[in-house]
Every structure is written in C-alpha cells, then in structure tokens.
C-alpha positions, 0 to 999 in steps of 0.5 A: 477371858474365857471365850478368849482363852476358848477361841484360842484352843478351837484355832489351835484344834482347827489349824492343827487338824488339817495335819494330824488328819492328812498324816493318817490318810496317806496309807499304802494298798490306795491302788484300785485296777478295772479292765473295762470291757471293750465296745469294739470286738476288734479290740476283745483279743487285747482285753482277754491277753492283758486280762489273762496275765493278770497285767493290771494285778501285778501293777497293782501290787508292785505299786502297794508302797506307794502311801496315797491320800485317796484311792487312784483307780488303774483302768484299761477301756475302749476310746472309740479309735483313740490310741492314748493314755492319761490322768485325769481325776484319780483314774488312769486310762491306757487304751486298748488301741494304745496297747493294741499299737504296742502288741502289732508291733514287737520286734520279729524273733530275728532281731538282735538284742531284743526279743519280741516278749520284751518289745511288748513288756518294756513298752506296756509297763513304761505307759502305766508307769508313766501315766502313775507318775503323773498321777502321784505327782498331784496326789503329793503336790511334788514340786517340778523344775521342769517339764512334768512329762520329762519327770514322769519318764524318769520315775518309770526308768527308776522303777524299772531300774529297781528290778533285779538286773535280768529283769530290769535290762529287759524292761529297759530295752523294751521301752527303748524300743517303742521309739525306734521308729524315729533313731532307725534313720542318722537324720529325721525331719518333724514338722516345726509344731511337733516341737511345742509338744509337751512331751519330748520328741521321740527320739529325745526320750530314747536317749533319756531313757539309755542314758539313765539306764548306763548311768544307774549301771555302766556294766549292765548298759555297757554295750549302749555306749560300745554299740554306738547307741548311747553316743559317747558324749553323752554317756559321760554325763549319764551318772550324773544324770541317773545321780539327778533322779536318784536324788530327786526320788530320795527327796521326793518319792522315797518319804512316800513308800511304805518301805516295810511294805516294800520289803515284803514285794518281790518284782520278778513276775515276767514271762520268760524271755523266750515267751512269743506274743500271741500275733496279731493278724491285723497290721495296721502300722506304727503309730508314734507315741506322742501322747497327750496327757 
C-alpha cells in the first residue's frame, strides 16, 4: 500500500510539474537584440543608421509585454549578397541587404500621401514585426487556420494599429508602400510558380494591409476607399475583417502580454514626419519582397 500510495504522489508531482513549471517560464522583458557587424563595407552605412537610431532598442522595448518561454534573440547581420529576413531557432534575422533595398528606395519628397521617412519607417518595422510573428507563433504553439505568412502579416498590421493614430497612419502607409511596385500598373503578370509561394502575392498583401487599416478605423483610412486604392467592394467587408483579427489577437496574443507592463510603454518614438533619409548613392533597384521564411 505504501509504495502504491508512493507512486501515486510522484505521478501526480510528475504530471503536475511540467504546468506549474511552464507557468513561471512565461516571463515579459524575453527579447535580446544584436546589430552584427557587417562583412561587406558596402553595407556599414546601413549598419551605423539603424544602429544609430537605436532601431532594434526601441523594438526591444515596444515588445517587453510579450511573456515568452525563453529569450528570442532580435539580430540584424550581413547574408553574403542575400536580401531576406527569417526565424529560425529563437533568433530573428533581417538583413542588412534586406534593409539596405528598403533604404534605396523611399519614395521621393514629391510624392503625395507619403514622405520619404515613412516609405522607410513602415517597411523596416513591418519586416521585425512580421518575422517576431513568426517567432511567438512557435514560442506559444498558437493554433493557425490558415497560411501562417498571412497571420504573421496581420499581427504586424495589429500592432501598428495600436500606435496612436498619426503614428499609426504613417506606419500603415509606409508598409503599404513596400508593394507598389506590383498595384502601379491595372494589370500584372507573374509567372505561374509565383503563385505556389507561401506568402501571398505582392499586390494580395497590400490590400490586406489597407483593408485592415480601414476596417480598425473608417475615418483615419477614409481616403483608401475615396481615392480609389481600397476598392470599394472590398472595403465593405474590411470590419469585419479587422473584427476577425482583433478577435484572433484577444484569443490568442492578448493572454500573453503582460498588460501592467504594457501600461507603462509608450510607442511614439518616430522621427518626425519631415525627417529626410540620409540617400543612398548606390541605386541598385527594387527588389520584390517575396520572402522566404
């Protein structure tokens, strides 16, 4: 009897540990950053801008909420001519050639409805964001109906959507921007193997991204739908799409913010919208933004 009563309190101490346990490693303030030094010279102007505005420092803190299992390490680093960003084994990757595509190609000050800060801004905080999705997607083992490139767009757009609305609107704008290359012209034509990819097509996540926006705030995206980039059938079922990833985030993220933490942050840290990019002399063109992981 006791060495039966025995192994039924070790199993029960066993089977019970694995919870309590897990219970106490899902702190906030999980989120390590590096700026690796780049091989190439050409791409030390990208590591000293980003490093100077302090870029991953602020990603750092507005991510402090999250409650992690274990440290997730936020890096940015040379990849030998390779312009990508990834996942992989608790560490996020965005290349400088990646940021480097972003920085040639702000918009001019000419350009209407976006200035060049922002045609920088909205992209480089879309790729941390999206490539951290990822990430908290494994940490949490969150449950996915659907493509998991997809949901890792719309919890960046979510975030963005959190800032207050000037900075929000800028941000929104800005990652928008990044697929222009694809909605500047009424018909595109892609090779049939681009369509196997697992992210979306370019021109698909632009008008994920503006529907979401006008479907979290009609008045502050108003003028998507009124200029004719949202088109109108789909913006009549943008609130209930923003509603679909609102809900999502209540179900899935929000348990996993440490919410008195969150309190205490504050997201207003761009650079003023009239800031002007340092400019890059060597142009080297778009590259599409197509990527892998």
């Amino acid at each position: 009897m006791q060495t039966a009563a025995c192994f039924t309190i070790v199993s029960c101490l066993l089977l019970s540990a694995p919870a309590m346990s897990l219970a106490q490693e899902f702190r906030p303030r999980q989120v390590d950053i590096q700026y690796v030094e780049p091989k190439n010279p050409k791409l030390r102007p990208v590591f000293e801008e980003i490093k100077k505005a302090q870029a991953l420092e602020k990603l750092q803190n507005l991510l402090a909420p999250l409650r992690l299992p274990r440290r997730l390490l936020i890096k940015t680093e040379d990849c030998d001519g390779v312009s990508n960003a990834w996942y992989e084994e608790d560490a996020v990757t965005v290349c400088y050639e990646f940021i480097d595509d972003i920085w040639k190609n702000v918009p001019p000050p000419q350009t209407v409805g976006i200035s060049p800060i922002d045609g920088l801004l909205g992209p480089l905080v879309d790729v941390f964001l999206h490539e951290v999705g990822h990430a908290v997607f494994d940490y949490w083992q969150t449950p996915l109906l659907g493509r998991e490139e997809d949901a890792a767009d719309s919890f960046s757009t979510y975030i963005m959507l959190q800032f207050d609305k000037a900075d929000s609107r800028r941000l929104i704008v800005g990652n928008a921007h990044q697929y222009r290359g694809d909605i500047r012209s009424p018909v595109v034509v892609q090779a049939q193997r681009h369509f196997s990819d697992v992210h979306g097509t370019p021109s698909q996540r632009y008008y994920n991204v503006l529907c979401i926006a006008y479907g979290a705030d009609p008045v502050l995206f108003g003028d998507f739908v009124t200029s004719g980039r949202l088109p109108k059938d789909r913006a009549e079922g943008c609130e209930f799409e923003y509603q679909q990833v609102a809900h999502a985030w209540a179900k899935l993220v929000a348990p996993h913010i440490d919410q008195d933490l969150k309190k205490e942050l504050h997201t207003s840290w761009l650079p003023p919208v009239d800031a002007k990019p340092v400019p890059r002399t060597d142009k080297s063109g778009w590259r599409r933004f197509l990527r892998k992981n």
